[in-house]
C-alpha positions in Angstrom: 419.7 -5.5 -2.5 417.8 -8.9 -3.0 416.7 -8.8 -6.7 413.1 -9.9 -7.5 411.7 -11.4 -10.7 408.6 -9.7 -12.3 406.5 -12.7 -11.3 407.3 -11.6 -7.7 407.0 -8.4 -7.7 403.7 -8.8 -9.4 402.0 -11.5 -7.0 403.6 -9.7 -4.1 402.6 -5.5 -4.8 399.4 -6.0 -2.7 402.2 -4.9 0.4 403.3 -1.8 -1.6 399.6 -0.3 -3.3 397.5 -1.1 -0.8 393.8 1.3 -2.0 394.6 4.5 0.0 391.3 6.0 1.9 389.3 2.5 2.3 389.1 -0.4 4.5 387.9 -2.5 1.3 390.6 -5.7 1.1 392.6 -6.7 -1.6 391.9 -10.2 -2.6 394.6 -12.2 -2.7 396.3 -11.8 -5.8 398.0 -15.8 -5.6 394.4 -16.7 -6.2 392.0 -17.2 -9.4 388.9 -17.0 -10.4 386.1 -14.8 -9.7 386.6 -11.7 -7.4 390.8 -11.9 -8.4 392.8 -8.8 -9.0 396.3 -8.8 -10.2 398.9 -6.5 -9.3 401.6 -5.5 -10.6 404.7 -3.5 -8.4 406.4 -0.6 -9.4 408.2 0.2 -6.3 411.2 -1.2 -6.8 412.1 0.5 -10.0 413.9 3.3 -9.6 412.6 5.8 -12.0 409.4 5.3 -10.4 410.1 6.7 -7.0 409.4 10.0 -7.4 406.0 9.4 -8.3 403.0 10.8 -5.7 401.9 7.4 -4.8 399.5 9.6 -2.6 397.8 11.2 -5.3 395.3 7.4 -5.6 391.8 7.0 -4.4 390.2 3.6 -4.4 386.5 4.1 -4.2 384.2 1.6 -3.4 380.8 1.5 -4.9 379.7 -1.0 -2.3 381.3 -1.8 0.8 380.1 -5.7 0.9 380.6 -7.8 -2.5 377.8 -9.3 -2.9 377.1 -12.4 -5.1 375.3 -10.5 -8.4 379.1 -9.0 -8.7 381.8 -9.7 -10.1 385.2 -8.1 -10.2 386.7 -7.9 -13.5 389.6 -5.5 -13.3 393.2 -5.5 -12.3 395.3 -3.0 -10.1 398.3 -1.5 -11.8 400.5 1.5 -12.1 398.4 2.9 -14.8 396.8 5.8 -16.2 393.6 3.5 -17.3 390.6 3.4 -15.3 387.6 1.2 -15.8 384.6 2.3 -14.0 381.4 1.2 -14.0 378.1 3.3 -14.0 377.2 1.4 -10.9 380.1 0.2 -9.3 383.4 0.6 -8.8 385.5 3.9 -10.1 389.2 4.9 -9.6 390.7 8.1 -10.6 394.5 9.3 -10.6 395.2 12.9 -11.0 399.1 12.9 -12.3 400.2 11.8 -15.7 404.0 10.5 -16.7 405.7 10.5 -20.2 407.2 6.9 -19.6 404.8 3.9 -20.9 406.0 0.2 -20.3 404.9 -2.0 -22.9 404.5 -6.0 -21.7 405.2 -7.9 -24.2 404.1 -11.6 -24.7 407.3 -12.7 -22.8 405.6 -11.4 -19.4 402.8 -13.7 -20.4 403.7 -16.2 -17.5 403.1 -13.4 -15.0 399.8 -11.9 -16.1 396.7 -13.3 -16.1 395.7 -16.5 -18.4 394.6 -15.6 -22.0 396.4 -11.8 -21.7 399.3 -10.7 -24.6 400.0 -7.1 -24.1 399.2 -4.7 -21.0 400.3 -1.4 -21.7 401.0 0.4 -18.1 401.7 4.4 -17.4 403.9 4.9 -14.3 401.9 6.6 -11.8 399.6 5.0 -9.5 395.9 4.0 -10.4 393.2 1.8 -10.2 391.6 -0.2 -13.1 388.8 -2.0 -11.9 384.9 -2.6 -12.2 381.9 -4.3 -11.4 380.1 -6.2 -13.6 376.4 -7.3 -12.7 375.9 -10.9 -13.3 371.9 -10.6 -13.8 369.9 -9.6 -16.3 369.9 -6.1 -16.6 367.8 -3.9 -19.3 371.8 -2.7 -20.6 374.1 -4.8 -22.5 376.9 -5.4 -19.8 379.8 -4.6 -23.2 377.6 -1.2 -22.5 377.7 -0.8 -18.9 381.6 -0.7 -18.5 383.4 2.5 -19.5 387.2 3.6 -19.7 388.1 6.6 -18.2 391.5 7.4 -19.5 393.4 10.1 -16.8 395.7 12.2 -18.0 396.5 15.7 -16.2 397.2 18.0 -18.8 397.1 20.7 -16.7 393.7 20.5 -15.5 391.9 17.6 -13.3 391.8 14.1 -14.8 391.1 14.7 -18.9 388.3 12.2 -19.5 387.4 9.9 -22.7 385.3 7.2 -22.6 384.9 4.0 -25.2 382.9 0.8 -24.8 384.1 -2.2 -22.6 384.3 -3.8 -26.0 386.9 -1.7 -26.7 388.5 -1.7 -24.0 389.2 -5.1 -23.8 391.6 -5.2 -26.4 394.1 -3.3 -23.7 392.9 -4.9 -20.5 392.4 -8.2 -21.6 389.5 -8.9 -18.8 389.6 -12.5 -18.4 386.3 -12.8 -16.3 384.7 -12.2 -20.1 382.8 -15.2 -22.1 384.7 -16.4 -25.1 381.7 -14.8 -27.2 382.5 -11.5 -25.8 386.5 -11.9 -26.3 385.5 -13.3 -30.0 384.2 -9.8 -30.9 387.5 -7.4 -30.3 389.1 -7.5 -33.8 392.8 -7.0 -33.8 392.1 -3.4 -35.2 390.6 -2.0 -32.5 393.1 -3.2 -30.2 396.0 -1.5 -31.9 393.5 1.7 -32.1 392.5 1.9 -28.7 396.1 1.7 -27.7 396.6 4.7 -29.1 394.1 6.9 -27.9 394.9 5.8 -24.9 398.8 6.3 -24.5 399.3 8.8 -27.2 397.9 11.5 -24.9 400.0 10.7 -22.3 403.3 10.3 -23.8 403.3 14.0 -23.6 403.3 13.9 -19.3 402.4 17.3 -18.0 400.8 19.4 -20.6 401.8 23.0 -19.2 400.9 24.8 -21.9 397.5 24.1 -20.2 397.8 24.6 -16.5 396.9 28.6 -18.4 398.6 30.3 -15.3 399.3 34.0 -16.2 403.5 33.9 -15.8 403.2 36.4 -13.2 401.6 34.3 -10.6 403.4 31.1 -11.3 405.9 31.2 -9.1 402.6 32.2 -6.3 401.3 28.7 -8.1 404.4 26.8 -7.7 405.3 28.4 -3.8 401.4 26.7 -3.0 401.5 23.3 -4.9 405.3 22.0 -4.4 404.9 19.0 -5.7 404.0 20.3 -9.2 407.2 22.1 -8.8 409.2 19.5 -8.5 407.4 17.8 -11.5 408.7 21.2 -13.8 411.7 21.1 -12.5 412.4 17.3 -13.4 410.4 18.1 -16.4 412.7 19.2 -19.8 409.5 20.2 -21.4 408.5 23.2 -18.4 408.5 26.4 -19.6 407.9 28.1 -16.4 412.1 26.7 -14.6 412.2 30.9 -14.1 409.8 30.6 -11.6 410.7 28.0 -9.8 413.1 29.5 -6.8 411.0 32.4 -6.4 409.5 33.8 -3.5 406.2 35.3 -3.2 402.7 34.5 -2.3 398.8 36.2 -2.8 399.0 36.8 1.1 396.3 34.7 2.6 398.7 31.8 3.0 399.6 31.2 6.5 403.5 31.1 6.3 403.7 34.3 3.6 406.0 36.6 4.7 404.6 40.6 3.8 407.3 41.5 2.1 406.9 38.3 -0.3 402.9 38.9 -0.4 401.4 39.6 -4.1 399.7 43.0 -3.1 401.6 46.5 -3.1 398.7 48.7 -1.8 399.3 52.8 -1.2 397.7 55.2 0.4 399.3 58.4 -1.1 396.1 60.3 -0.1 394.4 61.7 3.3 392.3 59.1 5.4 389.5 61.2 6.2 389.3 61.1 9.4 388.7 56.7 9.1 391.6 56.1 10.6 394.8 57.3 13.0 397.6 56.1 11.3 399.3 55.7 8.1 399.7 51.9 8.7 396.1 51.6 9.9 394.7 53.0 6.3 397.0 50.4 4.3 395.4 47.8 6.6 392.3 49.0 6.6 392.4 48.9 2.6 394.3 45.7 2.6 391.3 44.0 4.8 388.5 45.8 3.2 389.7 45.5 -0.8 392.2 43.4 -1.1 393.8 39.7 -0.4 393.1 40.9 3.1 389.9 39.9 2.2 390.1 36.9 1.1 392.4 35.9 4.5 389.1 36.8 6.3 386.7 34.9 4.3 389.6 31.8 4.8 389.4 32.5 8.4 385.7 32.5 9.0 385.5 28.8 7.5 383.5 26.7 10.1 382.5 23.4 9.4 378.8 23.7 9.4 378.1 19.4 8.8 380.6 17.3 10.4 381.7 13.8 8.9 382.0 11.1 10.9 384.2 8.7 8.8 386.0 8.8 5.2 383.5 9.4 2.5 380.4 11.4 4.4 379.5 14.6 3.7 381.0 17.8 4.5 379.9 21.4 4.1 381.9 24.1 5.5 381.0 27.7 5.1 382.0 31.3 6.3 380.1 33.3 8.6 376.3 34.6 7.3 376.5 31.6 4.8 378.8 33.9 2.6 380.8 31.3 0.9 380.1 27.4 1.0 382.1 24.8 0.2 380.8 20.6 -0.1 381.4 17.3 -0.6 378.8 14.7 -1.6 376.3 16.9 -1.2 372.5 16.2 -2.8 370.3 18.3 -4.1 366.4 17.8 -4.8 365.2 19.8 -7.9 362.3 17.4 -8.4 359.4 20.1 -7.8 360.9 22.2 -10.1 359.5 19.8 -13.3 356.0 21.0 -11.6 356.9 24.9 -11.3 355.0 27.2 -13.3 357.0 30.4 -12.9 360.6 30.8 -13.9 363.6 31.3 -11.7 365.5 34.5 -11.8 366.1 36.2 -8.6 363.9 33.7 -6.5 364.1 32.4 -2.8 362.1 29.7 -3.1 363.7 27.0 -5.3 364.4 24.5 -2.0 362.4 23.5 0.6 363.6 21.8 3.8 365.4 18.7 3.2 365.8 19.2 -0.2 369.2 19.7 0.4 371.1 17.4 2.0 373.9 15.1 3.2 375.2 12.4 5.4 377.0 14.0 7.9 376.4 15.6 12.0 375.0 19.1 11.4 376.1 21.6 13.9 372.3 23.1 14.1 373.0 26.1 16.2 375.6 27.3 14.0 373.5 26.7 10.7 370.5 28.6 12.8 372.8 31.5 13.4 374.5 32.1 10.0 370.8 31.8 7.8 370.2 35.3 8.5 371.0 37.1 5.3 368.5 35.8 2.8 368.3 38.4 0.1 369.0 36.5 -3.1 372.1 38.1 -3.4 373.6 38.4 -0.3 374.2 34.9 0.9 373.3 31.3 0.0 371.4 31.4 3.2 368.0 31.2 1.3 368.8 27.8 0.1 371.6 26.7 2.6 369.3 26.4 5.1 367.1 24.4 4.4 370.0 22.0 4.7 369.4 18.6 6.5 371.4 15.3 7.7 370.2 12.1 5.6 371.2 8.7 7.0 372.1 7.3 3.6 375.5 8.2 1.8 375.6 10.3 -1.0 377.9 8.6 -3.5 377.1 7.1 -7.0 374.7 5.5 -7.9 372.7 5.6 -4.8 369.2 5.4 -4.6 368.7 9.5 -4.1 371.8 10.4 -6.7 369.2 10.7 -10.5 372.4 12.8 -11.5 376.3 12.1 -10.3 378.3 15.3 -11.3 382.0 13.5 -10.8 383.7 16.9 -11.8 384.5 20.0 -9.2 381.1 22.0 -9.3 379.9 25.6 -9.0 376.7 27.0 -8.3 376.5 30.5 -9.5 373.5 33.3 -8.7 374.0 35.8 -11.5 373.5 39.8 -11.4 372.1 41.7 -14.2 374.0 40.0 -17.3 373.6 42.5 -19.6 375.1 44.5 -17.8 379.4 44.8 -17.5 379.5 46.3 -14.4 377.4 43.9 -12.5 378.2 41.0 -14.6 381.7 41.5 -13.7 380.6 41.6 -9.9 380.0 37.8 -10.5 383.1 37.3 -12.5 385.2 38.9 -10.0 383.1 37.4 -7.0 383.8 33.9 -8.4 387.7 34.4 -9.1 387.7 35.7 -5.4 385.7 32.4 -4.5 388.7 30.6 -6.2 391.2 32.0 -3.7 389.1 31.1 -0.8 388.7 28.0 -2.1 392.6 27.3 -3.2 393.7 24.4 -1.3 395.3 22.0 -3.9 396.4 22.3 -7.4 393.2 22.0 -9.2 391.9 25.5 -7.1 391.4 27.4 -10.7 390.6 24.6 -13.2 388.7 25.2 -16.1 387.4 21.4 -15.6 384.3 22.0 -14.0 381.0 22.5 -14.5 379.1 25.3 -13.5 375.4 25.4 -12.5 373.5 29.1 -12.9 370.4 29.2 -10.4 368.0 30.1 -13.1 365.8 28.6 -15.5 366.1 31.2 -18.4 369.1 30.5 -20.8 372.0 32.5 -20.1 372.5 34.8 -23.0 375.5 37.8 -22.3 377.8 39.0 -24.7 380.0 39.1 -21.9 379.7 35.2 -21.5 383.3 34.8 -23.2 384.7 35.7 -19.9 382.9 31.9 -18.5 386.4 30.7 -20.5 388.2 31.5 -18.1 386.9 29.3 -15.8 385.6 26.4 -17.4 385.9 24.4 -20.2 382.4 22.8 -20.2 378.6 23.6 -21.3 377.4 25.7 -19.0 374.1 24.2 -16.9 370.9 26.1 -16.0 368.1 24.8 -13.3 366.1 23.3 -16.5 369.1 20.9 -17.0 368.2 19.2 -13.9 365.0 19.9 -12.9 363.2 17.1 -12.2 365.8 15.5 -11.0 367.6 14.8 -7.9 371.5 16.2 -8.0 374.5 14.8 -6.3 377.6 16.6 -6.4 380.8 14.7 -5.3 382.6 18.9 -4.9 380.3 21.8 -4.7 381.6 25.5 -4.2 378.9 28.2 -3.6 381.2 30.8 -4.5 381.1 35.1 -3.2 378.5 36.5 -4.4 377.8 40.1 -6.2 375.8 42.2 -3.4 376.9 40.6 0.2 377.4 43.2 2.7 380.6 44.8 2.4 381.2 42.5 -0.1 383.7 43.3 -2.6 383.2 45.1 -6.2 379.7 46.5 -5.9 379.0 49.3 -2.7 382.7 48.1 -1.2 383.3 50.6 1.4 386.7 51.9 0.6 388.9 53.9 2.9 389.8 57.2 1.7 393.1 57.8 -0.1 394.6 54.2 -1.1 394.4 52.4 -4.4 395.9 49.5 -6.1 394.8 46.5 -4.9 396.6 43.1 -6.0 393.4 41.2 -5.7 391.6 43.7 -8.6 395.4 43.3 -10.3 395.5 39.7 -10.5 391.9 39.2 -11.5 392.6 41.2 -14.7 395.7 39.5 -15.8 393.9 36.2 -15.0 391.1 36.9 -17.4 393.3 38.3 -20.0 395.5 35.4 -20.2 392.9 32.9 -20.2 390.9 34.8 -23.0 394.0 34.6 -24.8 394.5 38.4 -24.8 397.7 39.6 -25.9 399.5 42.1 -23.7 400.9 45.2 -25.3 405.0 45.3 -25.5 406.1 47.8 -27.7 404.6 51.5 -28.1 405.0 53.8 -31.2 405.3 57.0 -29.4 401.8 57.9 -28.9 399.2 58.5 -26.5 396.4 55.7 -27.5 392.6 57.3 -26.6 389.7 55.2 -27.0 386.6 57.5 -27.0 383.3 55.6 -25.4 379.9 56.4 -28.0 377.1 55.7 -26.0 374.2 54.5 -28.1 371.3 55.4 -25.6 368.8 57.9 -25.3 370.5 59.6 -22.0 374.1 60.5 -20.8 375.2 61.0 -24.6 377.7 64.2 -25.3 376.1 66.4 -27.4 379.3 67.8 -28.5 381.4 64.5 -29.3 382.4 65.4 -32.6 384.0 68.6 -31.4 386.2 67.2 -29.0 387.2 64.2 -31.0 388.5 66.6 -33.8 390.1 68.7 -30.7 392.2 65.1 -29.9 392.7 64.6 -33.3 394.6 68.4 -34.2 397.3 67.0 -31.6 399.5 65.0 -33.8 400.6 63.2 -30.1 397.0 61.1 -30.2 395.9 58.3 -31.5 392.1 58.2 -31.1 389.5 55.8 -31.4 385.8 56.2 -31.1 384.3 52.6 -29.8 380.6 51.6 -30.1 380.6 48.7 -27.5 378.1 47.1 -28.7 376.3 43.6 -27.8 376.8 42.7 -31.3 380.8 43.1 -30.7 382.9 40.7 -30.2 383.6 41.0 -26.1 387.5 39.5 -26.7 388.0 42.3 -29.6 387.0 44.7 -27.0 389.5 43.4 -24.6 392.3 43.7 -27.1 391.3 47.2 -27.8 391.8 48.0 -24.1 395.5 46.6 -24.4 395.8 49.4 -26.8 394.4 51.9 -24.8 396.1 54.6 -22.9 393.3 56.8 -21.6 389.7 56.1 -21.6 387.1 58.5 -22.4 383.4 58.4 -21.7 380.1 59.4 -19.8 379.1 58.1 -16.3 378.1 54.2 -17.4 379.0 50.3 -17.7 381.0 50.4 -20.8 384.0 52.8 -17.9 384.5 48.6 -16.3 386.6 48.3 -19.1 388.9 50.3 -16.8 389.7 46.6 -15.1 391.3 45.3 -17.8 393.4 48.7 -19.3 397.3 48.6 -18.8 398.5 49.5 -15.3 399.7 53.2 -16.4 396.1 53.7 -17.7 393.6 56.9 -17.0 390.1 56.5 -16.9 388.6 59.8 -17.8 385.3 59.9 -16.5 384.2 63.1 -18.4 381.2 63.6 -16.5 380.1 61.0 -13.2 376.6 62.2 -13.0 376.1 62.7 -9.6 377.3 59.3 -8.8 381.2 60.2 -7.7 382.3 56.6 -6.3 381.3 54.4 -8.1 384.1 53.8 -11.0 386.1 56.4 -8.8 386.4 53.6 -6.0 386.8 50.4 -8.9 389.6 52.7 -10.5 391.3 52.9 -7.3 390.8 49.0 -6.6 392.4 48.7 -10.0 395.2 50.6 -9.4 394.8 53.2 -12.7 394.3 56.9 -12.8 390.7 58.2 -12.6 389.9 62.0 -13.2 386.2 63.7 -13.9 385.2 66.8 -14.7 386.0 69.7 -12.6 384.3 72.9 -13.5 380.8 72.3 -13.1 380.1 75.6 -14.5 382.1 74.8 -18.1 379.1 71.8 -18.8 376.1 72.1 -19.8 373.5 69.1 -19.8 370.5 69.2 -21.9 367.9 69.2 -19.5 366.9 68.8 -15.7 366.8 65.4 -16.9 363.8 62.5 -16.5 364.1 59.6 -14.6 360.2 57.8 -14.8 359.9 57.3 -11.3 361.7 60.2 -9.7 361.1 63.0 -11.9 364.7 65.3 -12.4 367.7 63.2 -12.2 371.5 63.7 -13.5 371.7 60.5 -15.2 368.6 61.3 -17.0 369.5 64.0 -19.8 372.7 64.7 -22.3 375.6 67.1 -21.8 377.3 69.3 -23.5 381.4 70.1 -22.6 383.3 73.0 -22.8 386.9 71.8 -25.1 389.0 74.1 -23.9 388.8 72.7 -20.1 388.3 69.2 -22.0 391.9 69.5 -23.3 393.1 70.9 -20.0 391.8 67.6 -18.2 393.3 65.4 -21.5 396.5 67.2 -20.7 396.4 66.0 -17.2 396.1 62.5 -18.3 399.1 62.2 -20.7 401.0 63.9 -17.7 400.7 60.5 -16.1 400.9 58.3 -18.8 404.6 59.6 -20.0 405.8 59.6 -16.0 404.8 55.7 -15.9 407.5 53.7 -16.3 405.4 51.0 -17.7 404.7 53.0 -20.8 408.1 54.6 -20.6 409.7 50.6 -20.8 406.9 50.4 -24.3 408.8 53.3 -25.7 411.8 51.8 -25.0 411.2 48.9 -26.4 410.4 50.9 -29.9 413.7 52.6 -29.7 415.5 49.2 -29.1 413.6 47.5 -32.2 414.6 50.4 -34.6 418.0 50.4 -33.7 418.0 46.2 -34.4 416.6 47.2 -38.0 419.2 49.9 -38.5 422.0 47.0 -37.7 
């Protein structure tokens, strides 16, 4: 094999890292001056190979250079990439733990006036444009570095001043004053904020993957598995080789699928078949779901060529997904009213993007327009635009570079119906999961409202982003362009999922409902229990309201608490407690106890041998009957109607006498009948039998 200096290798990489996705040429790196980009090669070196060359975008700002710019970057194997606010921008998604360090002795082979260019092996652009006429900015102010480092999530951003970042880029196209203003101190400190975070390579600590779906994760991103498996610092090798999948995927094989539904009970008369009501279930509660959703994906705005607009979105406007898609919020500076569960905030037009819109189909699928149901009350006022939507274009106020959601929001004070749009946007996720970055937390989320959000059930948002959280008053006024937009599920669709799903008789335990609670819990850093003591844990729902309390609470709690066998715990869920504190309680939680309410949707997030003990459901017998069932936990209610007695015909201000409207009173010997029922199941699971287990193995350990 001929062997090539570095000079060559430099002057000659324009044939191996040709900008992937553009017709935009490379000058010609033999030349100088104005417009020149240097290149250096990594092909030929071996430990590079393995590296997803694939993974680079070069993105034009503008397609013609035109003489007010000037090209002041380089193109390099590196993790840096200088962007410009109105310009040129290059991102890399995949980080490396080897950093080359060219010394002064590569001087002949970099550009005049450079000493040190320290390079990350993976491929990326740095580049900008720097406008050459007088603009209101400083131009030292108008250059940023965007340093890209995975770490588990989509390219980790910082940003410092172009005078900064000269002292690792060593622009030559600079004047000598700039150049005379970087002081050797901030050279040697901007080298290390910018390699020190990527000496670690793949932070995997931060990919937060429950370890139960990893080996789905690495089965559906292959080249990340490769990366662990390469990787000494992968904690997650045990997962590598196995085989399994959610179920959607269109090579998973059923019996490596996720989900493990069961219909132990009778069909009712839905269906012929056993196989049908699994089916049935599967399709109507489960990943089956989300297959369909996947399935119904239609391309609603066509693009023509690379970087146009595309929206795609399942039937009745359901779920949408975009790129480079522009939104008008301008008249809401002028808007008098707030925005809560409106249908008005668009107008025609005022969304938009440049792409071929396939108007019959967008005609036929605007046809749900309850605020909750679809996005068809703003999705269709959708319209083609002939100019692009990409940064800094004339219609873009507001760029938003990062993976964007636009959420309508239930009743947030709420848990059950808040958790409709928690679950409803998890779901989204798997509709949406085509790449690796499917459920990162970098995003940034947009609720369709102008009030503030305010929930103490907003610590669940951590699990799917790391960023402020955006209302319609941070952009109103202002015209929105989103590079990716997801409008995820949302909370009442018709036979949706979560709230009014119609459920087929005599199944339960659906994987989807499983997965989404041991996603939430592992983001929200929620400790699963391991070990039991021997007892049967009951947390006791208090209901602070004026209706559905039990008169006789005290009674039945000292009932529980004669049977040495309990542990009990009365919890006031209050907004003013901490929502994570609550969730760890649940982990500790055996069988749940309380009136027909929110506060029984803690029954998502209670272990998998878990009874829900809805003492008394008020008249309204599905509704955490059906989400227990979806969850896969026990659920039993009261049984003798004659052994209760409520306070009242109750009061509801509209309709007069109402269940849900008055307090009850239980009898405790049919309680603790029921409560006997319960532990029944708990001791037969063998996921609390493996807890007890665990005890017996830690006290022998002591007694050695």
């Amino acid at each position: 094999m001929t062997q090539h200096s570095q000079r060559e290798r430099f002057l000659h990489a324009k044939r191996y890292h040709r900008p992937l996705g553009t017709a935009h040429p490379i000058p010609n790196p033999s030349t100088t001056g104005p417009g020149t980009r240097r290149v250096l090669s990594v092909r030929e070196n071996p430990r590079l190979k393995r590296l997803p060359v694939s993974r680079c975008q070069y993105i034009p700002r503008n397609n013609d250079r035109k003489k007010n710019h000037e090209h002041v970057g380089v193109w390099c194997p590196t993790h840096l990439a200088l962007e410009t606010r109105r310009g040129l921008g290059v991102e890399s998604e995949w980080a490396s733990p080897l950093v080359l360090n060219w010394r002064n002795r590569h001087r002949g082979s970099l550009p005049r006036g450079t000493g040190s260019l320290f390079l990350v092996p993976s491929v990326c652009g740095v580049g900008g444009w720097r406008r050459r006429d007088r603009s209101t900015r400083k131009s030292e102010e108008d250059l940023w570095l965007t340093i890209c480092c995975l770490h588990g999530e989509r390219s980790t951003k910082r940003k410092a001043v172009l005078v900064s970042v000269i002292g690792v880029l060593h622009v030559t196209q600079l004047n000598a004053g700039m150049r005379q203003r970087i002081s050797v101190t901030m050279k040697s400190l901007l080298h290390l904020v910018i390699i020190l975070p990527c000496l670690e390579g793949f932070r995997w600590k931060d990919l937060k993957i429950h370890s139960e779906h990893m080996a789905i994760y690495f089965q559906n991103n292959p080249e990340i598995a490769k990366e662990c498996e390469k990787s000494s610092s992968c904690p997650f090798n045990m997962h590598l080789n196995r085989k399994i999948c959610w179920g959607y995927e269109n090579d998973c094989q059923k019996e490596y699928a996720y989900s493990h539904p069961s219909c132990p009970g009778e069909h009712r008369g839905w269906v012929r078949t056993k196989e049908e009501q699994i089916a049935t279930f599967y399709s109507q509660g489960d990943f089956g779901f989300i297959q369909e959703q996947r399935e119904e994906l239609k391309t609603y705005c066509h693009p023509e060529q690379e970087g146009d607009s595309v929206l795609e979105c399942s039937d009745h406007m359901r779920f949408c997904r975009g790129k480079y898609i522009s939104i008008d919020f301008r008249d809401l500076a002028s808007r008098k009213e707030p925005v809560l569960y409106n249908v008005d905030v668009l107008k025609h037009g005022q969304v938009s993007g440049h792409c071929k819109l396939d108007k019959s189909l967008h005609k036929a699928n605007s046809d749900q327009i309850s605020f909750l149901q679809s996005w068809g009350p703003e999705l269709q006022h959708f319209t083609e635009r002939k100019e692009r939507v990409q940064r800094n274009a004339e219609m873009c106020d507001v760029w938003v570079e990062d993976p964007a959601v636009i959420m309508k929001l239930d009743a947030t004070s709420n848990m059950y119906h808040h958790f409709c749009d928690f679950f409803n946007l998890y779901a989204a996720q798997h509709v949406n999961n085509s790449d690796a970055f499917a459920f990162s937390r970098n995003n940034q989320i947009l609720l369709w409202t102008t009030y503030t959000y305010r929930s103490n059930f907003g610590a669940a948002f951590d699990a799917f982003t790391k960023n402020k959280i955006w209302n319609l008053e941070d952009v109103k006024g202002r015209r929105v362009c989103f590079k990716n937009v997801m409008f995820p599920l949302l909370p009442r669709m018709i036979f949706g999922l979560y709230y009014n799903t119609p459920i087929i008789w005599g199944c339960e335990n659906s994987g989807l409902f499983h997965a989404f609670s041991r996603h939430i819990l592992h983001r929200l850093d929620i400790p699963e229990r391991s070990i039991g003591d021997g007892r049967i844990h009951v947390t006791f729902l208090v209901r602070d309201t004026k209706y559905r309390r039990i008169l006789n609470q005290p009674a039945l709690i000292r009932a529980l608490e004669k049977n040495k066998e309990f542990y009990v715990r009365k919890a006031e869920y209050s907004h003013q407690m901490d929502f994570r504190q609550q969730l760890r309680q649940d982990q500790w939680t055996d069988i749940f106890i309380g009136m027909h309410g929110a506060g029984l949707t803690h029954l998502l997030f209670l272990p998998d041998w878990a009874v829900l003990f809805e003492i008394y459901n008020c008249g309204d017998a599905n509704c955490y009957q059906d989400l227990a069932r979806l969850r896969g936990i026990k659920y039993l209610t009261w049984e003798d109607q004659t052994k209760l007695k409520p306070e009242d015909e109750g009061h509801h201000p509209d309709i007069g006498a109402h269940e849900k409207f008055t307090n009850y009173e239980f009898n405790v010997k049919e309680f603790m009948r029921l409560m006997q029922k319960a532990v029944d199941h708990v001791k037969n699971h063998r996921g609390w039998q493996n807890l007890q287990e665990n005890l017996r193995l830690a006290q022998r350990r002591e007694e050695l």
